[in-house]
N, CA, C and O atoms as a printed pandas DataFrame, in Angstrom:
     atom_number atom_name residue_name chain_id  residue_number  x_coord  y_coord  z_coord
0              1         N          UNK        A               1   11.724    5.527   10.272
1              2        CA          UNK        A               1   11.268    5.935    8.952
2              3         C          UNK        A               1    9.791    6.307    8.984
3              4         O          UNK        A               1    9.125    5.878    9.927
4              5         N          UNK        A               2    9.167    7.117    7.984
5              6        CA          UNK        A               2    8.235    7.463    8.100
6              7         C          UNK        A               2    7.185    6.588    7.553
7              8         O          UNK        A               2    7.670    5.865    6.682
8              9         N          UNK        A               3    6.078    6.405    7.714
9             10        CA          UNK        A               3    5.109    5.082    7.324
10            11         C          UNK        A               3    4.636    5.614    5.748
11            12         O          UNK        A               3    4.399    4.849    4.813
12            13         N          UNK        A               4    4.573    6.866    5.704
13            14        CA          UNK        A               4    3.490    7.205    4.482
14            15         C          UNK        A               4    4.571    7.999    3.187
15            16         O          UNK        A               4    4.300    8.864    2.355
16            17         N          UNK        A               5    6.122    7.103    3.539
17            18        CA          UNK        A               5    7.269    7.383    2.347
18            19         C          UNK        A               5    7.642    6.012    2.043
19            20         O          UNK        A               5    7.504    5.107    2.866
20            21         N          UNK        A               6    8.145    5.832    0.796
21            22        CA          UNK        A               6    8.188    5.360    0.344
22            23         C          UNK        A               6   10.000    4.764    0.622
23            24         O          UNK        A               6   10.899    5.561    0.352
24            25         N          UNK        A               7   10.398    3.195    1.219
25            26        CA          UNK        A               7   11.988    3.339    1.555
26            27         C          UNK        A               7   12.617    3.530    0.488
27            28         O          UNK        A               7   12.298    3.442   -0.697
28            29         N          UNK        A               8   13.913    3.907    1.230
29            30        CA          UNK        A               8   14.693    4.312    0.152
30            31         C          UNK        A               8   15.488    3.421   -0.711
31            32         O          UNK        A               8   15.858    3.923   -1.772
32            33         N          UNK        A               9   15.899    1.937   -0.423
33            34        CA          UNK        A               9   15.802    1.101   -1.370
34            35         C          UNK        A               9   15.145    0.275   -2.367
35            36         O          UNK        A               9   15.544   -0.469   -3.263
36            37         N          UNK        A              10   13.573    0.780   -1.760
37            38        CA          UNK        A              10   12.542    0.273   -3.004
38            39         C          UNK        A              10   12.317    1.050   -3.709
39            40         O          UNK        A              10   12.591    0.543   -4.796
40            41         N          UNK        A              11   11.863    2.345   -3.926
41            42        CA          UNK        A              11   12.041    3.511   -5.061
42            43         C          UNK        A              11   12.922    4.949   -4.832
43            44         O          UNK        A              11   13.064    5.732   -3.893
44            45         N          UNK        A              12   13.467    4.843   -6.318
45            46        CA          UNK        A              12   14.125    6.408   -5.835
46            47         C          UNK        A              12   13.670    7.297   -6.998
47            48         O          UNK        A              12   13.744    7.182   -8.222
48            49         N          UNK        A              13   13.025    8.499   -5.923
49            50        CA          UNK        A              13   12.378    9.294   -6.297
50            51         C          UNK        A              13   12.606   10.050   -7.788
51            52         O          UNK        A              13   11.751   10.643   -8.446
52            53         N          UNK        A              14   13.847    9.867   -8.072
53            54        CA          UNK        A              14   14.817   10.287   -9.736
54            55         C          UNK        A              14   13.716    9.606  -11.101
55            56         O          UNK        A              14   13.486   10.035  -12.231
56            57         N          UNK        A              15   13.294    8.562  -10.468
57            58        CA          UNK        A              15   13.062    7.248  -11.230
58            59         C          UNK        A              15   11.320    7.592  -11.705
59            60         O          UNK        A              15   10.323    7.827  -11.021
60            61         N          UNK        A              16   11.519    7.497  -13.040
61            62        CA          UNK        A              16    9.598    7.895  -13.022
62            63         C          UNK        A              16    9.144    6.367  -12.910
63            64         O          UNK        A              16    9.865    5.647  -13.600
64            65         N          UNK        A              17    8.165    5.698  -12.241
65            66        CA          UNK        A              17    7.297    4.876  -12.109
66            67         C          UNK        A              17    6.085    4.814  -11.734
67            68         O          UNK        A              17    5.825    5.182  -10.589
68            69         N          UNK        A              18    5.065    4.349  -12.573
69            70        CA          UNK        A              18    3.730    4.291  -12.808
70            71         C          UNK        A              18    3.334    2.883  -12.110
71            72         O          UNK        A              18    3.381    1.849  -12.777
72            73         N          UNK        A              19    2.876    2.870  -10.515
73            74        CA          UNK        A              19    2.382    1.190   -9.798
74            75         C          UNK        A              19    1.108    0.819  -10.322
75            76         O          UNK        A              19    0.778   -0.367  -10.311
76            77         N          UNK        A              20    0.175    1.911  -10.889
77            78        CA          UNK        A              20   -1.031    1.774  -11.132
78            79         C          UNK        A              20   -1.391    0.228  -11.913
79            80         O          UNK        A              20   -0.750    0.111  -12.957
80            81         N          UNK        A              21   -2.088   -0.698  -11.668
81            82        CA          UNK        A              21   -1.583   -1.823  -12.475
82            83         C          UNK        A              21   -1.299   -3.052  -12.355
83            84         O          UNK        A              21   -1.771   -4.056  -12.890
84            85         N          UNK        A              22    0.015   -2.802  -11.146
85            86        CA          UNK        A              22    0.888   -3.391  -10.466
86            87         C          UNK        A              22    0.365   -4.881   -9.501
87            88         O          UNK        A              22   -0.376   -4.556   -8.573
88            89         N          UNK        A              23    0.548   -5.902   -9.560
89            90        CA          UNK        A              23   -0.042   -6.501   -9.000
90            91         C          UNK        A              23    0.688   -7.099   -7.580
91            92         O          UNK        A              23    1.640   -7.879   -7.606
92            93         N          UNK        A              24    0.019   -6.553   -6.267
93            94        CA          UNK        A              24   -0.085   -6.524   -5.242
94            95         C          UNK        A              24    0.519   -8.320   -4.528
95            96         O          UNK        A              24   -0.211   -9.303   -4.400
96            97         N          UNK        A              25    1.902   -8.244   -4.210
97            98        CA          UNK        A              25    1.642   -9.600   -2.759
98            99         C          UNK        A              25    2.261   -9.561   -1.741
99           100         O          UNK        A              25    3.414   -9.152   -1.605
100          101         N          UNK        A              26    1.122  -10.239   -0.440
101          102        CA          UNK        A              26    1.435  -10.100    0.678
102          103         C          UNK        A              26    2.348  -11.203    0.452
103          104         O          UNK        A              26    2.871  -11.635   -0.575
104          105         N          UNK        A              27    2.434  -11.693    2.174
105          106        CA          UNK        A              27    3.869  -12.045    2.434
106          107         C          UNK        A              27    3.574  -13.456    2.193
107          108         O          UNK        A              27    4.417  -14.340    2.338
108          109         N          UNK        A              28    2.204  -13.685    1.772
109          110        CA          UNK        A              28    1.432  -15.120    1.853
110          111         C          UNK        A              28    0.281  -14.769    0.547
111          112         O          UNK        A              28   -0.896  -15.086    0.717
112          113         N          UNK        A              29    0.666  -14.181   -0.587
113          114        CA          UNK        A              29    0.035  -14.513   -1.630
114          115         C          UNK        A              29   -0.439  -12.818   -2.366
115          116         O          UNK        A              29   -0.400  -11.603   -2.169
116          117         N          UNK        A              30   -0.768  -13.625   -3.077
117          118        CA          UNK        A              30   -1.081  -11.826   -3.946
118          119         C          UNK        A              30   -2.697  -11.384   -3.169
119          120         O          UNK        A              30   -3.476  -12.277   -2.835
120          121         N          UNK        A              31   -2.905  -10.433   -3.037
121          122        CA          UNK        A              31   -4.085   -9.496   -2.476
122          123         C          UNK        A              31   -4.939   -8.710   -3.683
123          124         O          UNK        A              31   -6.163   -8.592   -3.619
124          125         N          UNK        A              32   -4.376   -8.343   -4.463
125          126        CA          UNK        A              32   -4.700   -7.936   -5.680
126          127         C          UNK        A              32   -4.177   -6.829   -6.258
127          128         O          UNK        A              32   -2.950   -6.929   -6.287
128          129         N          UNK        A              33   -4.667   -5.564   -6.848
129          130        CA          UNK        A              33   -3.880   -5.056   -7.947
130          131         C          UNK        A              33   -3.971   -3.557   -7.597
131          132         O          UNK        A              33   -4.876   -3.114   -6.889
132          133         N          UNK        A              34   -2.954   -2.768   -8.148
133          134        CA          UNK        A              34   -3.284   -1.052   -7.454
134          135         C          UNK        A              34   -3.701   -0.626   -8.765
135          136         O          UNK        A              34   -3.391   -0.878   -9.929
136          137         N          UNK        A              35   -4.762    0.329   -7.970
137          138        CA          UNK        A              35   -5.589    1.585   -8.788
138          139         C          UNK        A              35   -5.065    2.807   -8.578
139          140         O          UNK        A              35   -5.114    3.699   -9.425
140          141         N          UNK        A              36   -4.465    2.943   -7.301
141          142        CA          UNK        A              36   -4.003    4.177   -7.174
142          143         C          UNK        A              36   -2.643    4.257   -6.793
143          144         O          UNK        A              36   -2.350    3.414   -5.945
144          145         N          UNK        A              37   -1.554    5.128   -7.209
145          146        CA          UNK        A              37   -0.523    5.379   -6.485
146          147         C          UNK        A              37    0.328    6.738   -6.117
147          148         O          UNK        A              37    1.068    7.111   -7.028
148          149         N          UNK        A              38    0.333    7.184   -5.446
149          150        CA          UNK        A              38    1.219    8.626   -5.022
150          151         C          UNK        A              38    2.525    8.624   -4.579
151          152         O          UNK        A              38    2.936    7.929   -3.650
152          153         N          UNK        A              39    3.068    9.261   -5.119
153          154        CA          UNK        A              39    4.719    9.330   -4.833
154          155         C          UNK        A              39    5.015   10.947   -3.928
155          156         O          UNK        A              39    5.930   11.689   -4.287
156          157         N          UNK        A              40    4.280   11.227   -2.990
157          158        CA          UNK        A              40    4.509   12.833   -2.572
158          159         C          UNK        A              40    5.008   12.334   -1.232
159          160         O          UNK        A              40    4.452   11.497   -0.520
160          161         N          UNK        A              41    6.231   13.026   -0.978
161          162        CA          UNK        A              41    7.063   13.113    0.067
162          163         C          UNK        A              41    6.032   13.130    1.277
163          164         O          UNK        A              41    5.155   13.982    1.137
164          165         N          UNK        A              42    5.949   12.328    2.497
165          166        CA          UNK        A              42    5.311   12.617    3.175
166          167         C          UNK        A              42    3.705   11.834    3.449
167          168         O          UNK        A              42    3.209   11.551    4.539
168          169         N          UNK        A              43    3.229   11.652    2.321
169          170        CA          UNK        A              43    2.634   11.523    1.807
170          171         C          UNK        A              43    1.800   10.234    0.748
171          172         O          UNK        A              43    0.684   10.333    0.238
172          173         N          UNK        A              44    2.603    9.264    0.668
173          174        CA          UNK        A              44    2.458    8.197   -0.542
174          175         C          UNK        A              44    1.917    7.087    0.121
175          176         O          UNK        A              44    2.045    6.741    1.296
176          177         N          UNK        A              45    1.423    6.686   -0.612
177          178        CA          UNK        A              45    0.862    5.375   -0.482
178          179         C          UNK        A              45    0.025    4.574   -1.947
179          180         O          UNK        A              45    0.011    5.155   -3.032
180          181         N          UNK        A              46   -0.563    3.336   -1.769
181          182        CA          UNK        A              46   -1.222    2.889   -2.670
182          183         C          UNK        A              46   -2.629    2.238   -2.406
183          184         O          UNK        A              46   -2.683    1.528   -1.402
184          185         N          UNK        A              47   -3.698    2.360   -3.100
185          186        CA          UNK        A              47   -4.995    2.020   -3.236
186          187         C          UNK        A              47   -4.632    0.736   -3.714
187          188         O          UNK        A              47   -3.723    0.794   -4.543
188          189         N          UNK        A              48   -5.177   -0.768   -3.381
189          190        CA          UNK        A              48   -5.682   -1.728   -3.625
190          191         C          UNK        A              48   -7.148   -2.156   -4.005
191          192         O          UNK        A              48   -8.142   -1.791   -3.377
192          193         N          UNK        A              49   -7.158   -2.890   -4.994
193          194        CA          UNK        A              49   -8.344   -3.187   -5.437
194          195         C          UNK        A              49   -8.335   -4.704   -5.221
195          196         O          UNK        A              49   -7.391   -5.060   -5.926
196          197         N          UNK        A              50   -8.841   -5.787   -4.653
197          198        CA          UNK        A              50   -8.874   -6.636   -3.846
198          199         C          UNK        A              50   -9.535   -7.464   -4.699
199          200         O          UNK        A              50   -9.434   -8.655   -4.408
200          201         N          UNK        A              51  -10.137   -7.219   -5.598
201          202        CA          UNK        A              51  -10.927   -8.029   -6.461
202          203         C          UNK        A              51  -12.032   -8.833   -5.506
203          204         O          UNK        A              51  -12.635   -8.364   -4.541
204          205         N          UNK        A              52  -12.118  -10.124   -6.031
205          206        CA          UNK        A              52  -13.077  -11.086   -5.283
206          207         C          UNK        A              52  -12.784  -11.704   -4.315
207          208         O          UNK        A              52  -13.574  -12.498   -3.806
208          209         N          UNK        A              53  -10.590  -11.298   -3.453
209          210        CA          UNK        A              53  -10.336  -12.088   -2.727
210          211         C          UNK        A              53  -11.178  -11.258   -1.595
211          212         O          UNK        A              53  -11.457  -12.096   -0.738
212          213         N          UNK        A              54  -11.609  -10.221   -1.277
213          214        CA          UNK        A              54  -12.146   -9.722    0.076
214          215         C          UNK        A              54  -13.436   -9.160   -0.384
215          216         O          UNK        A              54  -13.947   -8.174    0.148
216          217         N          UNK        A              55  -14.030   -9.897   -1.529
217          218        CA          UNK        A              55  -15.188   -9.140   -2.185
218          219         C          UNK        A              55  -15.578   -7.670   -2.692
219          220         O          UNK        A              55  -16.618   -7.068   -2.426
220          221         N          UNK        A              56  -14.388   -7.180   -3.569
221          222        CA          UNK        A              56  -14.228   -6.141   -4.273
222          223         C          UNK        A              56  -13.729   -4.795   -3.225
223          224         O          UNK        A              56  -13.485   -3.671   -3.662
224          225         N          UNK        A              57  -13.649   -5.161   -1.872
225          226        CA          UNK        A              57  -12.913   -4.122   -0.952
226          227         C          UNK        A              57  -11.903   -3.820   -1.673
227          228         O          UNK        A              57  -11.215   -4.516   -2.419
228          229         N          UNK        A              58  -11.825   -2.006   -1.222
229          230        CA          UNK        A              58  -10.326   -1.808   -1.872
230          231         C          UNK        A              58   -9.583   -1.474   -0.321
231          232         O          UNK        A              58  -10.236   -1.109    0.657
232          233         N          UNK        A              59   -8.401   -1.637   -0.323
233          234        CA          UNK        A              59   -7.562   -1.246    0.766
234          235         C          UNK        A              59   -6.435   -0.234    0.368
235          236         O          UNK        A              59   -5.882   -0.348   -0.726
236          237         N          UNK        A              60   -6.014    0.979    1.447
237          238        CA          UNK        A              60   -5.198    1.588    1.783
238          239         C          UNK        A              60   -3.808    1.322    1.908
239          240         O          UNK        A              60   -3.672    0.822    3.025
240          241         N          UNK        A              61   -2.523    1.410    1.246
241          242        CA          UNK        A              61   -1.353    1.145    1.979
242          243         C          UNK        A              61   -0.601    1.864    2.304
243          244         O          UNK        A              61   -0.171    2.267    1.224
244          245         N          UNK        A              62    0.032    2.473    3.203
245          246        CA          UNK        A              62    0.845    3.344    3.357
246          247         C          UNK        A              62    1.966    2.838    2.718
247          248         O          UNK        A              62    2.241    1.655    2.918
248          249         N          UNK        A              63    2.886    3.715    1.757
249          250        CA          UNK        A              63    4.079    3.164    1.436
250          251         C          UNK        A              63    5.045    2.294    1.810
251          252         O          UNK        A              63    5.312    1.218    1.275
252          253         N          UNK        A              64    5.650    2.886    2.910
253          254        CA          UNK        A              64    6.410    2.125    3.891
254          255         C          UNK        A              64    6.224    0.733    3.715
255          256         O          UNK        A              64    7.282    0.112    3.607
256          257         N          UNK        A              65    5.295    0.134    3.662
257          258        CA          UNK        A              65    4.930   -1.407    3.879
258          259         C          UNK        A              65    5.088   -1.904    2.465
259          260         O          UNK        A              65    4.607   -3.036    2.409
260          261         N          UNK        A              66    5.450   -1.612    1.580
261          262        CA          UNK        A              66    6.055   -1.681    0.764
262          263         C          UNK        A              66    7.427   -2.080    0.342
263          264         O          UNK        A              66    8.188   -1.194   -0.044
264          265         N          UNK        A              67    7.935   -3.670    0.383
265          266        CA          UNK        A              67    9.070   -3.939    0.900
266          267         C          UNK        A              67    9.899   -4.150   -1.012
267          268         O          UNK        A              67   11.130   -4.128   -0.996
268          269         N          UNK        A              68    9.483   -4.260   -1.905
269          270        CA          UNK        A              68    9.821   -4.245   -3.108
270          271         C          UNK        A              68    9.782   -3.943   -4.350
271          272         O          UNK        A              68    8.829   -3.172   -4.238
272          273         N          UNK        A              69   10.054   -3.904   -5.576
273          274        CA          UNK        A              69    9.120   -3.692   -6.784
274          275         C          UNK        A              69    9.760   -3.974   -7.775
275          276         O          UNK        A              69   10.729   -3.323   -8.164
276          277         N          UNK        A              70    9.257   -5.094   -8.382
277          278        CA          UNK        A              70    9.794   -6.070   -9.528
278          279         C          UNK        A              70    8.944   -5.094  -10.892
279          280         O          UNK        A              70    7.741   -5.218  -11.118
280          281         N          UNK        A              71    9.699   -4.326  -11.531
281          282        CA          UNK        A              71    8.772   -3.901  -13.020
282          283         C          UNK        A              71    8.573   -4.902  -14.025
283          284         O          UNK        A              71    7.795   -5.053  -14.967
284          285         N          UNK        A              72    9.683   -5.640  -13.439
285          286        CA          UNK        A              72    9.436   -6.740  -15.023
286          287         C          UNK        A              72    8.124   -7.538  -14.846
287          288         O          UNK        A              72    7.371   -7.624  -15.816
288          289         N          UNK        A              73    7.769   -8.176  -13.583
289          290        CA          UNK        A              73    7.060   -8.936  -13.310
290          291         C          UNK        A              73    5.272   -8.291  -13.134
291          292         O          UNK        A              73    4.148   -8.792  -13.096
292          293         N          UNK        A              74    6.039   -6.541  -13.049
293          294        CA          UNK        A              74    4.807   -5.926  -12.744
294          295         C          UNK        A              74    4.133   -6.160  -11.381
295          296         O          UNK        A              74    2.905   -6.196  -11.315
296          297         N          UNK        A              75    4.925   -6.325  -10.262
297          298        CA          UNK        A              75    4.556   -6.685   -8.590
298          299         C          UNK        A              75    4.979   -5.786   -7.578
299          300         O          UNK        A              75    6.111   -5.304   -7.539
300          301         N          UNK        A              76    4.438   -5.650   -7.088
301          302        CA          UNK        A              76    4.866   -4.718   -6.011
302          303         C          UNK        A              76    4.405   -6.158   -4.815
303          304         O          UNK        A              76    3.410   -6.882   -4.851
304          305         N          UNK        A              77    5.686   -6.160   -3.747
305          306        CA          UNK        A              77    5.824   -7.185   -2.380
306          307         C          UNK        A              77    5.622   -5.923   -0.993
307          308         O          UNK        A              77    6.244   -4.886   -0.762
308          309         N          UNK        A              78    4.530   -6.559   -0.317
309          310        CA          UNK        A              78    4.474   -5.686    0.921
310          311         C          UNK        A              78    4.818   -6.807    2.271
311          312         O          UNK        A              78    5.027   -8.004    2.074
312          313         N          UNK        A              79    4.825   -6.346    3.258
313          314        CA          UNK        A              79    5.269   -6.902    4.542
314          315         C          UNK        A              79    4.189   -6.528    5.367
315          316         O          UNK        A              79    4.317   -5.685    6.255
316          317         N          UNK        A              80    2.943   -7.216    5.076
317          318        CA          UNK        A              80    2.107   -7.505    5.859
318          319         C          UNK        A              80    1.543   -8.917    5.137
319          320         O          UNK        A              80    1.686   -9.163    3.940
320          321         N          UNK        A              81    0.976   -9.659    5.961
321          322        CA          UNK        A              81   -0.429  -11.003    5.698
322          323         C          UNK        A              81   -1.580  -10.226    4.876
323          324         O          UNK        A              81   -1.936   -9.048    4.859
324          325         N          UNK        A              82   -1.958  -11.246    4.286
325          326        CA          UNK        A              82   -3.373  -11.245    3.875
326          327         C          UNK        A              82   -4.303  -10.993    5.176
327          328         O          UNK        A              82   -5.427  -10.544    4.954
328          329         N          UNK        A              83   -3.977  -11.209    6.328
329          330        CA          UNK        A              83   -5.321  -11.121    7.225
330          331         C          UNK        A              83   -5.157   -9.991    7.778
331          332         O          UNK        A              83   -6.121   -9.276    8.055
332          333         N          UNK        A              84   -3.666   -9.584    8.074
333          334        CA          UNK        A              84   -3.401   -8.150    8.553
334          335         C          UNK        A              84   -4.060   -6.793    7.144
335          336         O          UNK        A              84   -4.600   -5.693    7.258
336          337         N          UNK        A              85   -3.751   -7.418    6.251
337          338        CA          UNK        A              85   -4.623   -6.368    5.440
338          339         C          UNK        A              85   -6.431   -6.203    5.011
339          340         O          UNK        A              85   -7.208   -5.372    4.541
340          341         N          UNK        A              86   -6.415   -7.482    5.496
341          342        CA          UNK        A              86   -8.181   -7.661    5.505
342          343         C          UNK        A              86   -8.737   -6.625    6.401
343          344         O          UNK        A              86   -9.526   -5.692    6.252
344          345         N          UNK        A              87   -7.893   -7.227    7.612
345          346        CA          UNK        A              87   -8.736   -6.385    9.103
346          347         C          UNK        A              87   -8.424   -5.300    9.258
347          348         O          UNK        A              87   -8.611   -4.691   10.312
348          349         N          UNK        A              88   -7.687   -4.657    7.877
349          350        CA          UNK        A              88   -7.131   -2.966    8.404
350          351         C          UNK        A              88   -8.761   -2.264    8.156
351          352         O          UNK        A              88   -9.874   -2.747    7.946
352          353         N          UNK        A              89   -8.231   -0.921    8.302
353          354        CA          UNK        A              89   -9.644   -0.105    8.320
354          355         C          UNK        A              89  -10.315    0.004    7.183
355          356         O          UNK        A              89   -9.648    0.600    6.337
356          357         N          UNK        A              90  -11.629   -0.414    6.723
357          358        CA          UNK        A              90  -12.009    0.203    5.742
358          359         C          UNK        A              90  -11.496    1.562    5.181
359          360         O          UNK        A              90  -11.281    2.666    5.682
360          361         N          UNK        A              91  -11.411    1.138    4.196
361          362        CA          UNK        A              91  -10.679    1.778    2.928
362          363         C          UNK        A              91  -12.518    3.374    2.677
363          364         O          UNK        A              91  -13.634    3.029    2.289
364          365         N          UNK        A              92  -12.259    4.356    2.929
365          366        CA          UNK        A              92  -13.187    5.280    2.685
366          367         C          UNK        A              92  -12.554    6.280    1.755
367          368         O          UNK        A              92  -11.683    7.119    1.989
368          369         N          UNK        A              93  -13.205    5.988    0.633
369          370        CA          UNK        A              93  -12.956    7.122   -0.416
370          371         C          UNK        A              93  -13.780    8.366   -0.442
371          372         O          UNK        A              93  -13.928    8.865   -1.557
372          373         N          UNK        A              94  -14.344    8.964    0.571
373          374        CA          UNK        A              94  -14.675   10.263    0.580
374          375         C          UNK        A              94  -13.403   10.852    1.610
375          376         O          UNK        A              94  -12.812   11.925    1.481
376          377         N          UNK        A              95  -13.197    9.872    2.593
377          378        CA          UNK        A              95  -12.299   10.602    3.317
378          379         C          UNK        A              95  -10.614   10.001    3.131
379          380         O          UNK        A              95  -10.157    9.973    4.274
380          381         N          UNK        A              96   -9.798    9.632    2.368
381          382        CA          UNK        A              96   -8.836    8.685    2.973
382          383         C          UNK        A              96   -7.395    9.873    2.253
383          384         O          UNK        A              96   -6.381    9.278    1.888
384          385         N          UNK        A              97   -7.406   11.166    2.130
385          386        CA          UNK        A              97   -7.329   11.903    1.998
386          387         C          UNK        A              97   -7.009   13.050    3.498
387          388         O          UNK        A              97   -5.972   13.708    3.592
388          389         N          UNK        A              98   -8.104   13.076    4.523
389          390        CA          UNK        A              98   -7.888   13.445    5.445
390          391         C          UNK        A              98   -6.753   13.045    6.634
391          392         O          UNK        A              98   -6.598   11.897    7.050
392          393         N          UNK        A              99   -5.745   14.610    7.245
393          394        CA          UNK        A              99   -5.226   13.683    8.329
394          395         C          UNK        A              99   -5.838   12.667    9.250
395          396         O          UNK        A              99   -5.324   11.554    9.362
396          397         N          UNK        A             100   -7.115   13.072   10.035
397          398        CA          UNK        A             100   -7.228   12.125   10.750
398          399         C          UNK        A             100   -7.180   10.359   10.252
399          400         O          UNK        A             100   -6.551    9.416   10.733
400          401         N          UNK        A             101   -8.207   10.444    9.011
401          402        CA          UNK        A             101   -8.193    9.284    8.586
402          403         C          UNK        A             101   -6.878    8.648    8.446
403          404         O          UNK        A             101   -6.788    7.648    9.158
404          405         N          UNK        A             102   -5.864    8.900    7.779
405          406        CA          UNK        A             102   -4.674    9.023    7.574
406          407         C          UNK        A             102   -3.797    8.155    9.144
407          408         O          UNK        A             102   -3.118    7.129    9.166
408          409         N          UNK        A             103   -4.124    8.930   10.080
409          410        CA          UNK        A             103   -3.465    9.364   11.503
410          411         C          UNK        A             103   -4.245    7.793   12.218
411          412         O          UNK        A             103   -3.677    7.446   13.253
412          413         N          UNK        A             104   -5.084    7.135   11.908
413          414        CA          UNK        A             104   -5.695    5.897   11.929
414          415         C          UNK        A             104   -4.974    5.205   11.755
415          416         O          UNK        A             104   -4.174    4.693   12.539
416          417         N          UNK        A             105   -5.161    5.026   10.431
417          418        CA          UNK        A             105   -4.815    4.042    9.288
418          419         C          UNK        A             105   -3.172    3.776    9.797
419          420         O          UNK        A             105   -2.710    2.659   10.031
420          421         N          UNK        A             106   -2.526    4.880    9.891
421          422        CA          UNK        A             106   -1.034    4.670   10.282
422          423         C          UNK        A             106   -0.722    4.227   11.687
423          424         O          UNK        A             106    0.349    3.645   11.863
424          425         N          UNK        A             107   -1.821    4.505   13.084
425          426        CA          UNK        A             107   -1.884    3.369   14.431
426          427         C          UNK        A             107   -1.950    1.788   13.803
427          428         O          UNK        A             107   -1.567    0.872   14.530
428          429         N          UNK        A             108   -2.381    1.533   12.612
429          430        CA          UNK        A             108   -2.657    0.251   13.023
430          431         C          UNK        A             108   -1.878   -0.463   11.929
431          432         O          UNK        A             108   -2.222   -1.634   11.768
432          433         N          UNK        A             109   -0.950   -0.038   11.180
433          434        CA          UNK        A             109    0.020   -0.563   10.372
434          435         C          UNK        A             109    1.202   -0.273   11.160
435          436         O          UNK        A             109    2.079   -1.053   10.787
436          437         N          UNK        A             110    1.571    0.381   11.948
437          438        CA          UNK        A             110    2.635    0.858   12.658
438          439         C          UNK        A             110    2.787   -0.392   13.558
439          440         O          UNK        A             110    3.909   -0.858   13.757
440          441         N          UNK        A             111    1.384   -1.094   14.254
441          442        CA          UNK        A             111    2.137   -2.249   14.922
442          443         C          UNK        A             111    2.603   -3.103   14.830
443          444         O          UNK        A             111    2.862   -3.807   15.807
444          445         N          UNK        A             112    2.927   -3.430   13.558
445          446        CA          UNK        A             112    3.364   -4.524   13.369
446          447         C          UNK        A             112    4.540   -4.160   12.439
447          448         O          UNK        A             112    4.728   -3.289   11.590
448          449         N          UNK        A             113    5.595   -5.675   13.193
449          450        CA          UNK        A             113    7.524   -4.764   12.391
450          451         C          UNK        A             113    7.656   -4.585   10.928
451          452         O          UNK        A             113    7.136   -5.260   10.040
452          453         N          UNK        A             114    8.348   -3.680   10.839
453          454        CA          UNK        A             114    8.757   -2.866    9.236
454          455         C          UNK        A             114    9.807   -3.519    8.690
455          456         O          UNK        A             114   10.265   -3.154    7.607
């Protein structure tokens, strides 16, 4: 499967949903809340805003890692740790947009199982 789509049993694309909001947990606690979310084939992922647990860092997710999404509860569940998402790459909002950046970000979520 591709890292930066979204699986096909956690959203289907028919379905309008707004994650913006949504409050973020790893596999060991909530991380914090999304600011951003894209649904483009190919393409998707979500911005984290981390609040005060990593001192206002925001983080990158590629969709894929994205293992659920409760609307009622307003949560989105990913399949990574809190520490695996700490130590991912800084989150750069001039570039996180670009393939390369992109082409990064996806070496180092890719190692670990889906």
């Amino acid at each position: 499967m591709e890292l930066w789509d979204y699986r096909p049993d956690v959203y289907d694309r028919g379905q309008s949903l707004d994650l913006v909001g949504y409050h973020v947990q790893a596999t060991d606690g909530k991380i914090g809340s999304i600011d951003e979310a894209t649904y483009d084939v190919g393409e998707s992922y979500v911005i984290v805003d981390t609040g005060p647990w990593i001192f206002g860092k925001k983080v990158m997710l590629p969709a894929q890692v994205i293992t659920s999404i409760d609307p009622q509860e307003r949560n989105v569940y990913v399949a990574r740790t809190k520490a695996e998402i700490k130590d991912a790459p800084e989150f750069d909002e001039a570039r996180f947009k670009e393939p390369d950046y992109r082409a990064g970000l996806g070496d180092y979520y890719s190692r670990f199982p889906r």
